[in-house]
N, C-alpha and C positions, 0 to 999 in steps of 0.2 A: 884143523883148517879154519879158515876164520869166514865168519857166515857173509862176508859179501863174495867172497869166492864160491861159498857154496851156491848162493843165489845164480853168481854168475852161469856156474854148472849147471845150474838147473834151467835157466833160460836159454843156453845155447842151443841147444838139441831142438829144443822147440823152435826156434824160428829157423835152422836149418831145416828140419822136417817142412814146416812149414813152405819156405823155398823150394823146396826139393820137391814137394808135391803141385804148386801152382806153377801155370805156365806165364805169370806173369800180366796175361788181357784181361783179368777183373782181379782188380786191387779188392783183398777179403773174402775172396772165393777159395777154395780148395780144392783142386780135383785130384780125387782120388776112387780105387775100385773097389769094388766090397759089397756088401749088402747092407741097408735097411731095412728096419722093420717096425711097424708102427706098434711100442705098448699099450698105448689109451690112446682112445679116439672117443669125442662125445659127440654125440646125437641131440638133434632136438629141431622139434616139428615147427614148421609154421603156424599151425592154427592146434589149439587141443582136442580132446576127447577120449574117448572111452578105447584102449586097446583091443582091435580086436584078432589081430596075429602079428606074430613075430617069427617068420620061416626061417630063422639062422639062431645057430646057437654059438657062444662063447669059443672061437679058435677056427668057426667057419671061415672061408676066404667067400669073398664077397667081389662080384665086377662092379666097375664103376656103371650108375647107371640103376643100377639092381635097386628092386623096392625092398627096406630090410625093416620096413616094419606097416601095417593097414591100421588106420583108425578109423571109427564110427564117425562117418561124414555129418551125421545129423545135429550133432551141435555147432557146429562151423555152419553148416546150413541156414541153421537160426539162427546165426548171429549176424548173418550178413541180410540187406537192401539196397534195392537199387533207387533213386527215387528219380525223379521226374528226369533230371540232367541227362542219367544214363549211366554215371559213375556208382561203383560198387561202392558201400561203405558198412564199417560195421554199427548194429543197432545196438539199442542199450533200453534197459525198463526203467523209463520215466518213474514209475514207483519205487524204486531204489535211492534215485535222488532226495525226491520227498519224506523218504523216511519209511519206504514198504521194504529194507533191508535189514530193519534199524538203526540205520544210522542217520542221525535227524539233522544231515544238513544245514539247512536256515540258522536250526538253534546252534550250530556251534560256532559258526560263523560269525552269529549272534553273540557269544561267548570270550570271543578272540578278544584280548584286551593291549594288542599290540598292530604295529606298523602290519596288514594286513595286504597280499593281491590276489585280486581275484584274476584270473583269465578266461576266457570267453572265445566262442569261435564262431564268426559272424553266421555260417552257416549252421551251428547245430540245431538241433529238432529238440535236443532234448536241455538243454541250460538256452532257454528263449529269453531276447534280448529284457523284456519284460522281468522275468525270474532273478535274470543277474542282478538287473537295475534293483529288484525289492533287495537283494542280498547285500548288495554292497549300501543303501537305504539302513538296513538292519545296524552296519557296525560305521561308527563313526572314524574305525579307524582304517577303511579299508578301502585300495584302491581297484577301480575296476577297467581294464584294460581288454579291447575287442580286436583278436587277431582278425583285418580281411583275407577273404577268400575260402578261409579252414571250415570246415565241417565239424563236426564235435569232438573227435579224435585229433585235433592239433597238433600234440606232440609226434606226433606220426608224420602228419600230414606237411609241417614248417616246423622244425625244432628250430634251423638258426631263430626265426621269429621269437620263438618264444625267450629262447636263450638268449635274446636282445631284449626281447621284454623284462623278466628277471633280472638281467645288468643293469638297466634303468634304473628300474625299481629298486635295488641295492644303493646303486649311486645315490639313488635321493635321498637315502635315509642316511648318509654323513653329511 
């Protein structure tokens, strides 16, 4: 047999099944009966911390709804402030930026020997309009750009912003 025919064979069945299963009112739907069953399903928590039980084990069935795992509230805890406004936001240790993490910031910012951006969030507490200004001060090559409105979490808070920032900032370096 010569292989366009075989092709042929092999594509017909498929789109007869296919026909024969749809009733036509969603073009790329299939309806047909049988079972489902989910192999892999992934989890994953809104905020981190420390596991402190997991009631289901591998092949339990689960309602929708059902809590299938507790974590230690107490770091989530700490990471969040509310500050004057009223709005929740998460905190950050000033000392990390400065270099109480070891990673020394200023200096390497200071070190960048290229087309550089900084970003900023007119409201953070913690990169103060002041601190940007020395940093981008520090490297001749670097631009400093103040998202309004955002708090210090930005990418959260306005990603198209930012993602409008960064396209600038590309654009102008051709």
């Amino acid at each position: 047999m010569s292989s366009r025919l075989l092709r042929t064979l092999a594509i017909v069945p498929a789109v007869v099944a296919a026909v024969a299963c749809g009733n036509g009112a969603h073009r790329g739907v299939i309806h047909a009966s049988g079972h489902i069953e989910a192999t892999e399903i992934r989890l994953a928590a809104k905020v981190g911390g420390t596991l402190l039980a997991l009631p289901f084990w591998e092949g339990d069935k689960v309602k929708a709804g059902e809590v299938v795992a507790r974590l230690d509230r107490i770091d989530a805890e700490h990471s969040l402030a509310r500050p004057e406004e009223g709005r929740w936001t998460l905190k950050f240790d000033r000392e990390s930026f400065f270099g109480g993490d070891g990673i020394l910031a200023m200096e390497t910012i200071e070190a960048i020997r290229m087309p550089t951006l900084l970003v900023r969030a007119e409201h953070s507490r913690i990169m103060t309009a002041e601190a940007a200004e020395h940093a981008r001060e520090r490297n001749l090559h670097a631009r400093l750009v103040t998202i309004a409105g955002a708090h210090h979490h930005v990418l959260l808070e306005d990603p198209e912003a930012v993602a409008r920032t960064i396209t600038e900032f590309v654009a102008s370096l051709v």
